[in-house]
PyMOL Python script that loads the backbone (N, CA, C, O; Angstrom):
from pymol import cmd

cmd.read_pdbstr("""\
ATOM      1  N   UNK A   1       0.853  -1.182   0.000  1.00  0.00           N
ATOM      2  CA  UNK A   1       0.000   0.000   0.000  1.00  0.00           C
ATOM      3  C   UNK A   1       0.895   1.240   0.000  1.00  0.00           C
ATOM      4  O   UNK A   1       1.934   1.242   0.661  1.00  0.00           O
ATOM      5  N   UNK A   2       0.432   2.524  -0.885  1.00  0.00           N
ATOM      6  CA  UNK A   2       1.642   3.687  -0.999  1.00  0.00           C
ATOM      7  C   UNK A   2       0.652   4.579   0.214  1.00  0.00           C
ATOM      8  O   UNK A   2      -0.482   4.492   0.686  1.00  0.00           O
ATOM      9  N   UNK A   3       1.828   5.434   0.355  1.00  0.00           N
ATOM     10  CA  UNK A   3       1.337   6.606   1.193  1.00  0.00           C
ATOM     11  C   UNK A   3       0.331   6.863   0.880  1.00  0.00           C
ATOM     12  O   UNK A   3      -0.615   6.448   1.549  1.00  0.00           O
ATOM     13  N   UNK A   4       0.086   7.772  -0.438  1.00  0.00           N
ATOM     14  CA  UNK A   4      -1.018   8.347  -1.047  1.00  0.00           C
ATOM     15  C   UNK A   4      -2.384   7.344  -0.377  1.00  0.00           C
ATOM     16  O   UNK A   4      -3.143   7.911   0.410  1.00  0.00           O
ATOM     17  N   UNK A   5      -2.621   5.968  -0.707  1.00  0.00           N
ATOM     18  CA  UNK A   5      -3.480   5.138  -0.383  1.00  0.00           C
ATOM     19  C   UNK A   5      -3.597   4.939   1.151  1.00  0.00           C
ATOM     20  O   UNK A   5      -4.608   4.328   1.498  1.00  0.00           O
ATOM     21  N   UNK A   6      -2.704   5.363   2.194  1.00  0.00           N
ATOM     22  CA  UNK A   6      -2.585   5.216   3.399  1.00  0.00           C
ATOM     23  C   UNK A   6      -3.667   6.326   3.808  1.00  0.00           C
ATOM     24  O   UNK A   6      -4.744   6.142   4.374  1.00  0.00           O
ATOM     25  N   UNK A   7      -3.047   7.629   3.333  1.00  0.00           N
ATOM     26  CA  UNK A   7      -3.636   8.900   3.770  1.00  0.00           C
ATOM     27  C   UNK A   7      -5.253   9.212   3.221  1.00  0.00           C
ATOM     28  O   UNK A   7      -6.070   9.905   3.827  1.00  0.00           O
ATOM     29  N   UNK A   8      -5.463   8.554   1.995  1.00  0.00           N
ATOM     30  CA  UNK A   8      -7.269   8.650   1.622  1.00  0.00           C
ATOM     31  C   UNK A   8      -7.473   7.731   2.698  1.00  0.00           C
ATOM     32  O   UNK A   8      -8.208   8.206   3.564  1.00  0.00           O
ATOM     33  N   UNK A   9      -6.821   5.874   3.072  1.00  0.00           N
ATOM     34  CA  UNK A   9      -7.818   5.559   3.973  1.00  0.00           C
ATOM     35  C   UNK A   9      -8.188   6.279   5.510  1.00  0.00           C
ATOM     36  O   UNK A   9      -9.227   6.115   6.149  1.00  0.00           O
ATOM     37  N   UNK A  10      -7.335   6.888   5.781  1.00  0.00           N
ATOM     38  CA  UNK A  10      -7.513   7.633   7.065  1.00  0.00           C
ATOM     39  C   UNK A  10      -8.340   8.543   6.908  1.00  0.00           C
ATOM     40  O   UNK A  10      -9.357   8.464   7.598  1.00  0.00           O
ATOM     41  N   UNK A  11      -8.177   9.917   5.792  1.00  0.00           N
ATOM     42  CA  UNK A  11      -8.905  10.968   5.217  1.00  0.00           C
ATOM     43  C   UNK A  11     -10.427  10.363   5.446  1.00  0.00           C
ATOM     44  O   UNK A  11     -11.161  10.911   6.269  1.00  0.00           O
ATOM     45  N   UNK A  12     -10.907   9.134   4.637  1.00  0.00           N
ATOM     46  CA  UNK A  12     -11.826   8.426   4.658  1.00  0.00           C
ATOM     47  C   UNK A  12     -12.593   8.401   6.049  1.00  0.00           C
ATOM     48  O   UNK A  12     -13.653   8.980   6.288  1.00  0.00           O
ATOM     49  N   UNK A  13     -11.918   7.690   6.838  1.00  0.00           N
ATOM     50  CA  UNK A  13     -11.904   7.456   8.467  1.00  0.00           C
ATOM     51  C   UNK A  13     -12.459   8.382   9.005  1.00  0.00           C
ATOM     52  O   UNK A  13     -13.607   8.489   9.436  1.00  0.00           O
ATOM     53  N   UNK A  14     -11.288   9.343   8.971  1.00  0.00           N
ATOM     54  CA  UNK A  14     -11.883  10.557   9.345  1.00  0.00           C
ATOM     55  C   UNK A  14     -13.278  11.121   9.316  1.00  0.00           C
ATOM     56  O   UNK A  14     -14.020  11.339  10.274  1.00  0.00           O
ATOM     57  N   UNK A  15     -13.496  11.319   8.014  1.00  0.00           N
ATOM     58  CA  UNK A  15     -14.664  11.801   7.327  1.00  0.00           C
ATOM     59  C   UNK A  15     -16.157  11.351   7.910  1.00  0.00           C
ATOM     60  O   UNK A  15     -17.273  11.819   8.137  1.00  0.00           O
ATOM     61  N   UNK A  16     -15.435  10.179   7.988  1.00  0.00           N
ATOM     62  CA  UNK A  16     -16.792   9.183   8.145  1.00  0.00           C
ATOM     63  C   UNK A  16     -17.044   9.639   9.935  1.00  0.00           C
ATOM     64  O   UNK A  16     -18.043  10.156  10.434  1.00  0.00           O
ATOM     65  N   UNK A  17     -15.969   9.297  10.493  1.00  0.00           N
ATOM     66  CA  UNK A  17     -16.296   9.140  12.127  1.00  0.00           C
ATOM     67  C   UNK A  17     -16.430  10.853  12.151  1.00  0.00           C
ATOM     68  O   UNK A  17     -16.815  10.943  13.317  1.00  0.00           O
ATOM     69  N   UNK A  18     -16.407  11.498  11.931  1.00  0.00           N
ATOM     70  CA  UNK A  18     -16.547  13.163  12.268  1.00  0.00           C
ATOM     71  C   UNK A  18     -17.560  13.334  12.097  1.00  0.00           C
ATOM     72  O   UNK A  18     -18.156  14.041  12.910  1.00  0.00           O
ATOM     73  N   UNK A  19     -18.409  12.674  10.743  1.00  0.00           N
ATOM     74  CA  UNK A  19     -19.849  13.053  10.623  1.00  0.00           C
ATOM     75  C   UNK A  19     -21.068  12.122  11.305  1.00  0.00           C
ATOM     76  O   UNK A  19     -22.290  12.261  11.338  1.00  0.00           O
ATOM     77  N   UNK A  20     -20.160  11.116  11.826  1.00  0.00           N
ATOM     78  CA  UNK A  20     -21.142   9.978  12.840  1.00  0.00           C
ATOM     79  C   UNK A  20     -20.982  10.512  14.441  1.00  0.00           C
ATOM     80  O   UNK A  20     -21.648  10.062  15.373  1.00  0.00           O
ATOM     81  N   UNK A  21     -19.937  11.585  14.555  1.00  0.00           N
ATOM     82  CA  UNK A  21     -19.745  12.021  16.092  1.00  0.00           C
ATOM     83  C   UNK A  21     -20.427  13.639  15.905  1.00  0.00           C
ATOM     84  O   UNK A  21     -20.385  14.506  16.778  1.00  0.00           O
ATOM     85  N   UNK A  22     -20.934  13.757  14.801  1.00  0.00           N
ATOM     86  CA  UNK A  22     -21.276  15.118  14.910  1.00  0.00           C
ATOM     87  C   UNK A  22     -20.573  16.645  15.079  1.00  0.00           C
ATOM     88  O   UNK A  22     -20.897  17.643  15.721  1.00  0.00           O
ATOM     89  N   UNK A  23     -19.419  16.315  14.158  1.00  0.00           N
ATOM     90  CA  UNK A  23     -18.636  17.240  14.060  1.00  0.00           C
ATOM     91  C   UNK A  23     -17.742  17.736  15.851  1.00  0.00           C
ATOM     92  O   UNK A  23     -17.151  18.707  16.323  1.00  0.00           O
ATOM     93  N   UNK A  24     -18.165  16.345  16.286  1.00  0.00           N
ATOM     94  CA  UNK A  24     -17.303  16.934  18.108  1.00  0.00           C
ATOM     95  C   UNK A  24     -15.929  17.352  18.331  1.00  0.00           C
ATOM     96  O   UNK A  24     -15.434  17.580  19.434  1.00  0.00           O
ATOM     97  N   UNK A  25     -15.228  17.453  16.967  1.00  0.00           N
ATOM     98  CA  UNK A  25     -13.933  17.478  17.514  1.00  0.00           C
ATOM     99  C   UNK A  25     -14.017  19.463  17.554  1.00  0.00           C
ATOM    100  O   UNK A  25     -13.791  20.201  18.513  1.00  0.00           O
ATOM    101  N   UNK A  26     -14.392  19.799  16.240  1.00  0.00           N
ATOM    102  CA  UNK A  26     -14.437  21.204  15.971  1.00  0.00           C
ATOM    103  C   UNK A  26     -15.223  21.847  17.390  1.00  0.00           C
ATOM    104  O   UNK A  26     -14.859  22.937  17.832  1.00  0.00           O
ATOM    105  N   UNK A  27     -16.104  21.221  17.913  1.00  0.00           N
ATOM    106  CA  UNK A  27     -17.109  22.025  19.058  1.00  0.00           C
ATOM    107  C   UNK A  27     -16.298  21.571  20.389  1.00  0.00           C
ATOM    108  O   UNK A  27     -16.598  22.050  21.483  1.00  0.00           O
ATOM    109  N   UNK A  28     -15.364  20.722  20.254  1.00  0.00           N
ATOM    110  CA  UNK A  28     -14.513  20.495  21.799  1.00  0.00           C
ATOM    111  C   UNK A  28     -13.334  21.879  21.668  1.00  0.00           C
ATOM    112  O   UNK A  28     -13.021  22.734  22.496  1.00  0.00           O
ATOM    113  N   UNK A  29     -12.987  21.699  20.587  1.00  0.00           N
ATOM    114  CA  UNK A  29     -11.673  22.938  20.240  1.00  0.00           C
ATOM    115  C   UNK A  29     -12.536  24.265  20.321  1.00  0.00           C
ATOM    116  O   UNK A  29     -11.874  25.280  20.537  1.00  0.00           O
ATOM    117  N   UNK A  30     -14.222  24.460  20.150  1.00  0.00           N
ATOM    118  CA  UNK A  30     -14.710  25.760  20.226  1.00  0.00           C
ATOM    119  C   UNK A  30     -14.326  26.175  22.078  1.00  0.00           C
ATOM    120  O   UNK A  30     -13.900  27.092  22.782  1.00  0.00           O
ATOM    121  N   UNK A  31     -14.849  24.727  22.156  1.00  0.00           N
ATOM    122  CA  UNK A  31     -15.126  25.136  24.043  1.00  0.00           C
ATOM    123  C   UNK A  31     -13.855  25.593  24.570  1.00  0.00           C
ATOM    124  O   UNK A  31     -13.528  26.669  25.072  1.00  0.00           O
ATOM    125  N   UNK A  32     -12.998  24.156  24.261  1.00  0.00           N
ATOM    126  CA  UNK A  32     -11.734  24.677  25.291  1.00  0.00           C
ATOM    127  C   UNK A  32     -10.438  24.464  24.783  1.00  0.00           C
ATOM    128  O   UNK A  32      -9.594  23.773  25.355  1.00  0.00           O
ATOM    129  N   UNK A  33     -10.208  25.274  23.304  1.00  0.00           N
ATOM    130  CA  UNK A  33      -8.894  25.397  22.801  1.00  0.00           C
ATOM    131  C   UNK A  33      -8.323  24.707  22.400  1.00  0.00           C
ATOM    132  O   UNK A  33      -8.792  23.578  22.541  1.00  0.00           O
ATOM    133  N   UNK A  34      -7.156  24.769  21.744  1.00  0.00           N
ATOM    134  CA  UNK A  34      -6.141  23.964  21.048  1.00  0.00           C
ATOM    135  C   UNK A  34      -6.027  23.042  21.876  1.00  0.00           C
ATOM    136  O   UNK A  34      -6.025  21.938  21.330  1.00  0.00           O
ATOM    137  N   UNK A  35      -5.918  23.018  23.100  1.00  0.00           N
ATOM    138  CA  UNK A  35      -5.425  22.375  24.095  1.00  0.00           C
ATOM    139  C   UNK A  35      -6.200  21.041  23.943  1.00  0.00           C
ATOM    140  O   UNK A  35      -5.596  19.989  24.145  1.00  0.00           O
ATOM    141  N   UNK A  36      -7.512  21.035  23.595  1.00  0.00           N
ATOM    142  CA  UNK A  36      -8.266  19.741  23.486  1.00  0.00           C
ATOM    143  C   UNK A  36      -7.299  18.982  22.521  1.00  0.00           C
ATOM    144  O   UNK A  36      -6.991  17.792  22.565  1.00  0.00           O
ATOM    145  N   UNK A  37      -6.882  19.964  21.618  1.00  0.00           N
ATOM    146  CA  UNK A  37      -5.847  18.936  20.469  1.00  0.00           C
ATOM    147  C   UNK A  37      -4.909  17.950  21.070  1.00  0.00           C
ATOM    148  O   UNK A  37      -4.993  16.721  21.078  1.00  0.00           O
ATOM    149  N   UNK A  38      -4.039  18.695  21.551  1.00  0.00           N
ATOM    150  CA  UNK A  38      -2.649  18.377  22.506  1.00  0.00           C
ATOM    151  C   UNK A  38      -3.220  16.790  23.534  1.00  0.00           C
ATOM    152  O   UNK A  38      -2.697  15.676  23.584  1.00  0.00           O
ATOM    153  N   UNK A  39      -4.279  17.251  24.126  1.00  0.00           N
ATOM    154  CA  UNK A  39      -4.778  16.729  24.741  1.00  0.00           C
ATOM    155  C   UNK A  39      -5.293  15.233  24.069  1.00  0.00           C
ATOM    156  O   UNK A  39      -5.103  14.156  24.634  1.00  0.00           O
ATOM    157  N   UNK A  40      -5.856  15.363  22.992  1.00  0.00           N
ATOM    158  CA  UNK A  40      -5.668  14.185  22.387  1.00  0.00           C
ATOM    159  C   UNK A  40      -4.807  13.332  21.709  1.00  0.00           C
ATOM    160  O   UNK A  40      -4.976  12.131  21.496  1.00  0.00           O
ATOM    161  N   UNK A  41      -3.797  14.093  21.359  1.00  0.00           N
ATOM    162  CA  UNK A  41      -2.553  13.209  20.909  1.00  0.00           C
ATOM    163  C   UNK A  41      -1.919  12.680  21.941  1.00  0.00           C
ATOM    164  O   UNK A  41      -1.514  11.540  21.714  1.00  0.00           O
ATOM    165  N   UNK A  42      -1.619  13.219  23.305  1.00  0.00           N
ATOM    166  CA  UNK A  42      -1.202  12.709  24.171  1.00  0.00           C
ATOM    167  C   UNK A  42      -1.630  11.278  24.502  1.00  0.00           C
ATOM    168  O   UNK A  42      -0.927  10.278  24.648  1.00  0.00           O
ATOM    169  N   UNK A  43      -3.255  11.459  24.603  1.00  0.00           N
ATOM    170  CA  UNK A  43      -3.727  10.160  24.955  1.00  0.00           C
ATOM    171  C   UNK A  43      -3.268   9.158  23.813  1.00  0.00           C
ATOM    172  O   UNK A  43      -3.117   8.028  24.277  1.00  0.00           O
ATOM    173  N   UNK A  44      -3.037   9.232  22.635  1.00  0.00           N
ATOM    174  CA  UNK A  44      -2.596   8.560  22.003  1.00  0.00           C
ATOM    175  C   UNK A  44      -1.247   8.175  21.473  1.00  0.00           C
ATOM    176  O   UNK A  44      -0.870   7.454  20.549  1.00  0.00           O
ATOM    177  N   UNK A  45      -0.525   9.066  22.579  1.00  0.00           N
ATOM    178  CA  UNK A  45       0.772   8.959  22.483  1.00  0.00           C
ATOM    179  C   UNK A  45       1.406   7.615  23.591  1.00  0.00           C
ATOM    180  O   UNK A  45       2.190   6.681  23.421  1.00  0.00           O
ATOM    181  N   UNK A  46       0.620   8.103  24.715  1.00  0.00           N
ATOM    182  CA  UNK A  46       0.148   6.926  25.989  1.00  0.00           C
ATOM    183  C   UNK A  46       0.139   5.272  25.770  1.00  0.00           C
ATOM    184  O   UNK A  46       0.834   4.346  26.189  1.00  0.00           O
ATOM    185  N   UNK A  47      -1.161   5.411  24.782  1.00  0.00           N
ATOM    186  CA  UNK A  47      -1.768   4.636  24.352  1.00  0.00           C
ATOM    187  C   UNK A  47      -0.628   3.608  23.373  1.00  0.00           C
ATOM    188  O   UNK A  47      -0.688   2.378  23.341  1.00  0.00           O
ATOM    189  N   UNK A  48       0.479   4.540  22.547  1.00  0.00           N
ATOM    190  CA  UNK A  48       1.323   3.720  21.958  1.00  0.00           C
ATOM    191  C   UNK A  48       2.639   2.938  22.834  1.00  0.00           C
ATOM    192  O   UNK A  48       3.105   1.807  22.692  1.00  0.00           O
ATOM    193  N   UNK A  49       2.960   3.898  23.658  1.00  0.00           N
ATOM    194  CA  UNK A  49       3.810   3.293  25.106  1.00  0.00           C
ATOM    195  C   UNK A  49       3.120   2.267  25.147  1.00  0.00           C
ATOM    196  O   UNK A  49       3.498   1.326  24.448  1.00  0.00           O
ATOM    197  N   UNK A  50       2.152   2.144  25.795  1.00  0.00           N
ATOM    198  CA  UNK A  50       1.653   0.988  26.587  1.00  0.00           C
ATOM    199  C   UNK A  50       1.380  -0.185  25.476  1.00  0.00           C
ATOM    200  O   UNK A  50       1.665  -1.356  25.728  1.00  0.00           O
ATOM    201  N   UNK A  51       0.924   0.136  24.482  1.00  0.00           N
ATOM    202  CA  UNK A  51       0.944  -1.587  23.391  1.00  0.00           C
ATOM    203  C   UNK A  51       2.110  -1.478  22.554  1.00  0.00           C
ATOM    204  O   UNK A  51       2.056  -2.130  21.511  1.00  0.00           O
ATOM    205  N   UNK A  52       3.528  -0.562  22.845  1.00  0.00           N
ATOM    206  CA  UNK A  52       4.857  -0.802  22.380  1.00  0.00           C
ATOM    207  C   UNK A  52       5.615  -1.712  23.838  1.00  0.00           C
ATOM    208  O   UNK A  52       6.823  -1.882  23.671  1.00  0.00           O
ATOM    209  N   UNK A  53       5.170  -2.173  24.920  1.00  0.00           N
ATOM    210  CA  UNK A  53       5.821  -2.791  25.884  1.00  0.00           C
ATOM    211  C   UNK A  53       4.993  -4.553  25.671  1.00  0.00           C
ATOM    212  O   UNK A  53       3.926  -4.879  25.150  1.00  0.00           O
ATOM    213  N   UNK A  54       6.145  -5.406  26.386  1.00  0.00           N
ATOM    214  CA  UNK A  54       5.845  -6.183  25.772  1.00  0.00           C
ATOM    215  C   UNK A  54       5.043  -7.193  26.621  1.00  0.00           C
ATOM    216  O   UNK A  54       4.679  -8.300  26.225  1.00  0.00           O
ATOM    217  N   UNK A  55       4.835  -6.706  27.748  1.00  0.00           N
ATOM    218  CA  UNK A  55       3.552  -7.478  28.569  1.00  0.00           C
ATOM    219  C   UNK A  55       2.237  -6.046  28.193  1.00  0.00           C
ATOM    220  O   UNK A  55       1.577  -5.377  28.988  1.00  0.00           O
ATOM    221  N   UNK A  56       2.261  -6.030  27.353  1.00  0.00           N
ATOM    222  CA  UNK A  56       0.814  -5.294  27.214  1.00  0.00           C
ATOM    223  C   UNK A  56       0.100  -5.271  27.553  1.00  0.00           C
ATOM    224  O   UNK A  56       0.573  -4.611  28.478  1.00  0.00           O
ATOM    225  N   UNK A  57      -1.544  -5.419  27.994  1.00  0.00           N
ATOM    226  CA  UNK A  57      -2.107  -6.130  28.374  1.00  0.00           C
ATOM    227  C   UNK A  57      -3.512  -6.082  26.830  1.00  0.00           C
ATOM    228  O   UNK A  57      -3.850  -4.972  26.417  1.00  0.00           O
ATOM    229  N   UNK A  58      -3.891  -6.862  26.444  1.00  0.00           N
ATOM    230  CA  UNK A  58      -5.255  -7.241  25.587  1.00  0.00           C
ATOM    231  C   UNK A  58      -5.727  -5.904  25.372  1.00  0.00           C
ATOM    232  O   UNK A  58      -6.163  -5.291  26.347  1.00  0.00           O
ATOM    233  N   UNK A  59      -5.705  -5.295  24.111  1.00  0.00           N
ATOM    234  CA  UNK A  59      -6.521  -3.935  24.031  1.00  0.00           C
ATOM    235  C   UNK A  59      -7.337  -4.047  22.714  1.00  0.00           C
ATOM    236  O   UNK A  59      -6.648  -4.021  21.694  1.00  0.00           O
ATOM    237  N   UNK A  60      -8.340  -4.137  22.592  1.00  0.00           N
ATOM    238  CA  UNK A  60      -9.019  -3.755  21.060  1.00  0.00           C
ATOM    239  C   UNK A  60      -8.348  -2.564  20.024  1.00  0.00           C
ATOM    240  O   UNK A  60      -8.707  -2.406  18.857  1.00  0.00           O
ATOM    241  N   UNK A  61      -7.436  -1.873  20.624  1.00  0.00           N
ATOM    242  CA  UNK A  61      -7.243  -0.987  19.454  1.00  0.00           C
ATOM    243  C   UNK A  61      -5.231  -1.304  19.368  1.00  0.00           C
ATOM    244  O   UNK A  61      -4.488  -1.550  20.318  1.00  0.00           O
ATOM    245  N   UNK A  62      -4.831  -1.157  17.746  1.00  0.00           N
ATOM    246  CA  UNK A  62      -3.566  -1.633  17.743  1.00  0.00           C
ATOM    247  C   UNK A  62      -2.981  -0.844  17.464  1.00  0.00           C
ATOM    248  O   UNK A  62      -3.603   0.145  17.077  1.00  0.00           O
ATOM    249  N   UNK A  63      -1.731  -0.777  17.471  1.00  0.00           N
ATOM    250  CA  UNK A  63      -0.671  -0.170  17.182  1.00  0.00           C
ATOM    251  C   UNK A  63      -1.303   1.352  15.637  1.00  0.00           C
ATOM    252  O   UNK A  63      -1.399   2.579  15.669  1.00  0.00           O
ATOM    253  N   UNK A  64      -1.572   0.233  14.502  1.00  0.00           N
ATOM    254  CA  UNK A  64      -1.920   1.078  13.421  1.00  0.00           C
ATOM    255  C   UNK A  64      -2.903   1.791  13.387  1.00  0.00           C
ATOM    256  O   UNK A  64      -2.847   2.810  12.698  1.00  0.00           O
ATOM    257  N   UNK A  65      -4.042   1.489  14.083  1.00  0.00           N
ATOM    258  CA  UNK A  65      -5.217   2.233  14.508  1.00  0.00           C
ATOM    259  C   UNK A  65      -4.610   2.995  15.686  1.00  0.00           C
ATOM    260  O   UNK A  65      -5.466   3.824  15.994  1.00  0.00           O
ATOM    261  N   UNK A  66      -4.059   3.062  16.109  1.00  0.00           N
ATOM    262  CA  UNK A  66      -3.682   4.646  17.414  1.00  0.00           C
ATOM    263  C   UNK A  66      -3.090   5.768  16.140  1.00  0.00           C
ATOM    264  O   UNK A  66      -3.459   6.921  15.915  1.00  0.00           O
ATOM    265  N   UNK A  67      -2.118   4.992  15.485  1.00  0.00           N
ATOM    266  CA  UNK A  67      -1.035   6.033  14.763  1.00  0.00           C
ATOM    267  C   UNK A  67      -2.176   6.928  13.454  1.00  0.00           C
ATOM    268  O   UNK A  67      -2.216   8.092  13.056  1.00  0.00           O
ATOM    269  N   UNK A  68      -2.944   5.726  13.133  1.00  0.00           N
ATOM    270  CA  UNK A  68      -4.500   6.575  12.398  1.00  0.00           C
ATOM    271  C   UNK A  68      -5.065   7.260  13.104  1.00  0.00           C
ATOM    272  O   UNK A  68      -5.608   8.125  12.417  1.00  0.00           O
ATOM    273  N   UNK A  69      -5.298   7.412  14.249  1.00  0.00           N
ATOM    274  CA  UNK A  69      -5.638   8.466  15.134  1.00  0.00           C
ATOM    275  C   UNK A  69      -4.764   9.809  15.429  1.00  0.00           C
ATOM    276  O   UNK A  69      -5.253  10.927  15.596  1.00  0.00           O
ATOM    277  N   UNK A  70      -3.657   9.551  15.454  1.00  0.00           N
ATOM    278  CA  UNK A  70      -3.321  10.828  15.339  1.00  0.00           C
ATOM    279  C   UNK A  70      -3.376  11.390  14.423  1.00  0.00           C
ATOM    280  O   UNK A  70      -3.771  12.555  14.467  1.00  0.00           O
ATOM    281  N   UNK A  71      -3.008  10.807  13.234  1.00  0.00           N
ATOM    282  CA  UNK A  71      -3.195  11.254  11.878  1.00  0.00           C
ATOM    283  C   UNK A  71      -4.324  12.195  11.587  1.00  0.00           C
ATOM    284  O   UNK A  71      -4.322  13.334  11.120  1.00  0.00           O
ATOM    285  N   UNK A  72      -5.444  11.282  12.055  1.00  0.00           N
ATOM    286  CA  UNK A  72      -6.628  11.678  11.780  1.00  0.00           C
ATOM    287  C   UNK A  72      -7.153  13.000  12.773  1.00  0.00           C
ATOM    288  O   UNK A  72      -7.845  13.913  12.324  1.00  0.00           O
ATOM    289  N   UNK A  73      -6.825  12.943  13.776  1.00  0.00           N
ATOM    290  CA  UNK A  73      -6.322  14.219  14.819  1.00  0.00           C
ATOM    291  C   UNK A  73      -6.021  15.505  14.091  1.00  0.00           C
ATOM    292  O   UNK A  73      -6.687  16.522  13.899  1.00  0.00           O
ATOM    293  N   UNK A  74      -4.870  15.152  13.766  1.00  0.00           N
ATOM    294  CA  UNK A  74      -4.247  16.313  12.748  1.00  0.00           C
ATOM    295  C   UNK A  74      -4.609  16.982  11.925  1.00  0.00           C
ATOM    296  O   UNK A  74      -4.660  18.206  11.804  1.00  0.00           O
ATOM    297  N   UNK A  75      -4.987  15.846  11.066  1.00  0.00           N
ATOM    298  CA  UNK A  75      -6.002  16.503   9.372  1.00  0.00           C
ATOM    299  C   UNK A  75      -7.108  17.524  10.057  1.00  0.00           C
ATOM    300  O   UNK A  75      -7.432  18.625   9.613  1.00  0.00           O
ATOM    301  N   UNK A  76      -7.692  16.762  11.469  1.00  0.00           N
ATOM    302  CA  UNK A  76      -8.996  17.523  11.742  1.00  0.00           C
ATOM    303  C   UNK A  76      -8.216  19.171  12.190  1.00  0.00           C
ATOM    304  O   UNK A  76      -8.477  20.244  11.646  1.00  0.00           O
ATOM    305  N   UNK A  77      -7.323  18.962  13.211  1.00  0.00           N
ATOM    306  CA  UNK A  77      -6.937  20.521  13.725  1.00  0.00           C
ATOM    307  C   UNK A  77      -6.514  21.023  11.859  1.00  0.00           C
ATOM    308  O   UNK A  77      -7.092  21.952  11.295  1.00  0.00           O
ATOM    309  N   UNK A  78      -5.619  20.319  11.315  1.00  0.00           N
ATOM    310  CA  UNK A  78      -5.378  21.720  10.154  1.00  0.00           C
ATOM    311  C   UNK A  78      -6.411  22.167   9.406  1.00  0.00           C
ATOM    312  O   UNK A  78      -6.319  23.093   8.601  1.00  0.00           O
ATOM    313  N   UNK A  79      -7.659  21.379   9.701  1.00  0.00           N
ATOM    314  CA  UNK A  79      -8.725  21.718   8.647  1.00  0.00           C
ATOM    315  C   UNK A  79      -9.364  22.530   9.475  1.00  0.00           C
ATOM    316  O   UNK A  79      -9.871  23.523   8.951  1.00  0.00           O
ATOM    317  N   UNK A  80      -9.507  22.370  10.821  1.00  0.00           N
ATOM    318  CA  UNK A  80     -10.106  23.457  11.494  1.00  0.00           C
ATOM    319  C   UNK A  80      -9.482  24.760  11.609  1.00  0.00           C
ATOM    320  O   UNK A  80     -10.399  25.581  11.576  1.00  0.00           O
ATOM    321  N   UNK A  81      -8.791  25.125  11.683  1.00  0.00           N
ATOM    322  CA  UNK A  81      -7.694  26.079  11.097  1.00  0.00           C
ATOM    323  C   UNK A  81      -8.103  26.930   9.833  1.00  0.00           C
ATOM    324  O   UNK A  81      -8.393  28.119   9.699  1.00  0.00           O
ATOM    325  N   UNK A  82      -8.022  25.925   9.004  1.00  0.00           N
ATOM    326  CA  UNK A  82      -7.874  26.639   7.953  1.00  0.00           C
ATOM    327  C   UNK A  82      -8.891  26.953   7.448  1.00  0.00           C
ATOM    328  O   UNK A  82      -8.955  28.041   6.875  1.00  0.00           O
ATOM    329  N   UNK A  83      -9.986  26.109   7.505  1.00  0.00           N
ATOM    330  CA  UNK A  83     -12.010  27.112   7.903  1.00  0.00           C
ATOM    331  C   UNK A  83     -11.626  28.419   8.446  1.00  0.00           C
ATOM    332  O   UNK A  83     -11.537  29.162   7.469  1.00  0.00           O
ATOM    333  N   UNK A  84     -11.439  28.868   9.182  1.00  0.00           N
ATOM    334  CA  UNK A  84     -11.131  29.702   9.690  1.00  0.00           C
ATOM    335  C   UNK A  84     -10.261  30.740   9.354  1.00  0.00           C
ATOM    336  O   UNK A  84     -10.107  31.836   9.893  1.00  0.00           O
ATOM    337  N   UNK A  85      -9.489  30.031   7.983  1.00  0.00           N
ATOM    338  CA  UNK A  85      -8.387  31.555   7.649  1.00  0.00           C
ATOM    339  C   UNK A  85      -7.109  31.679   8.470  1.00  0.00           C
ATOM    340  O   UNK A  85      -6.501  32.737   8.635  1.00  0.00           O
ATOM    341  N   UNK A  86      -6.760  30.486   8.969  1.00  0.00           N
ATOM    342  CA  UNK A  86      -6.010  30.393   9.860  1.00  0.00           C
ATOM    343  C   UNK A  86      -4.478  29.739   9.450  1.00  0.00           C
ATOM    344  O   UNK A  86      -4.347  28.693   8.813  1.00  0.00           O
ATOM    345  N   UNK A  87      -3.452  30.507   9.908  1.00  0.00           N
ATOM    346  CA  UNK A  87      -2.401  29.239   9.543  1.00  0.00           C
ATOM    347  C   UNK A  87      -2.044  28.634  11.363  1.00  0.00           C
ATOM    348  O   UNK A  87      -2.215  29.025  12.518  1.00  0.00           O
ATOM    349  N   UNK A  88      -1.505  27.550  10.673  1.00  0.00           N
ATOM    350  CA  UNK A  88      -1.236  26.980  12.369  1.00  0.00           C
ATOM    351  C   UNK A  88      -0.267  27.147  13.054  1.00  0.00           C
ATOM    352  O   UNK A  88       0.933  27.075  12.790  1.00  0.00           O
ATOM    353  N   UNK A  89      -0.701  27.332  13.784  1.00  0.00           N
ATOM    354  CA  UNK A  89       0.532  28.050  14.478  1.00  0.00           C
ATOM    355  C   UNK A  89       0.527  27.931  16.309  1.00  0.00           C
ATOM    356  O   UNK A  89      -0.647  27.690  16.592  1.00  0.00           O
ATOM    357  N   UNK A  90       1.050  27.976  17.131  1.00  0.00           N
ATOM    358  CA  UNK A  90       0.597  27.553  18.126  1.00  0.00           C
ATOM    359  C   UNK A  90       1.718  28.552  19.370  1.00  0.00           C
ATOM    360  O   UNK A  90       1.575  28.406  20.584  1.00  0.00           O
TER     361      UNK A  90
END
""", "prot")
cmd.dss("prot")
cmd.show_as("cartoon", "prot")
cmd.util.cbc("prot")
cmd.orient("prot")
């Protein structure tokens, strides 16, 4: 699979779960800032520690699905951004 095909399936992902959560990521960043961003990569930064050790313990979500999450994280803050007329900047 090439990049290009990596990044539509996430783009995809994205798309889909943003409009099944009701656009929550844009109305968490209205309430309480960038910081909700930060705030979520972290947890998924966490999240990769703990299923990169090797007594893990059993988690439904893997390695490639966290790192699609941030991904998908991202696309959402630069797109929210840039609705806005915004460059990113922090």
């Amino acid at each position: 699979m090439s990049i290009k095909e990596i990044a539509i399936e996430v783009a995809e992902l994205v798309e889909k779960k943003n409009r099944d959560y009701g656009n929550s990521f844009d109305k968490t960043l209205e309430e309480y800032g960038d910081t909700a961003y930060f705030l979520r990569i972290e947890d998924k930064l966490s999240r990769l520690k703990s299923l990169s050790k090797k007594d893990a313990p059993e988690i439904d979500e893997s390695v490639e699905d966290t790192l699609k999450d941030i991904i998908g994280y991202t696309l959402l803050m630069i797109n929210n951004k840039r609705s806005k007329g915004k460059v990113v900047i922090f």
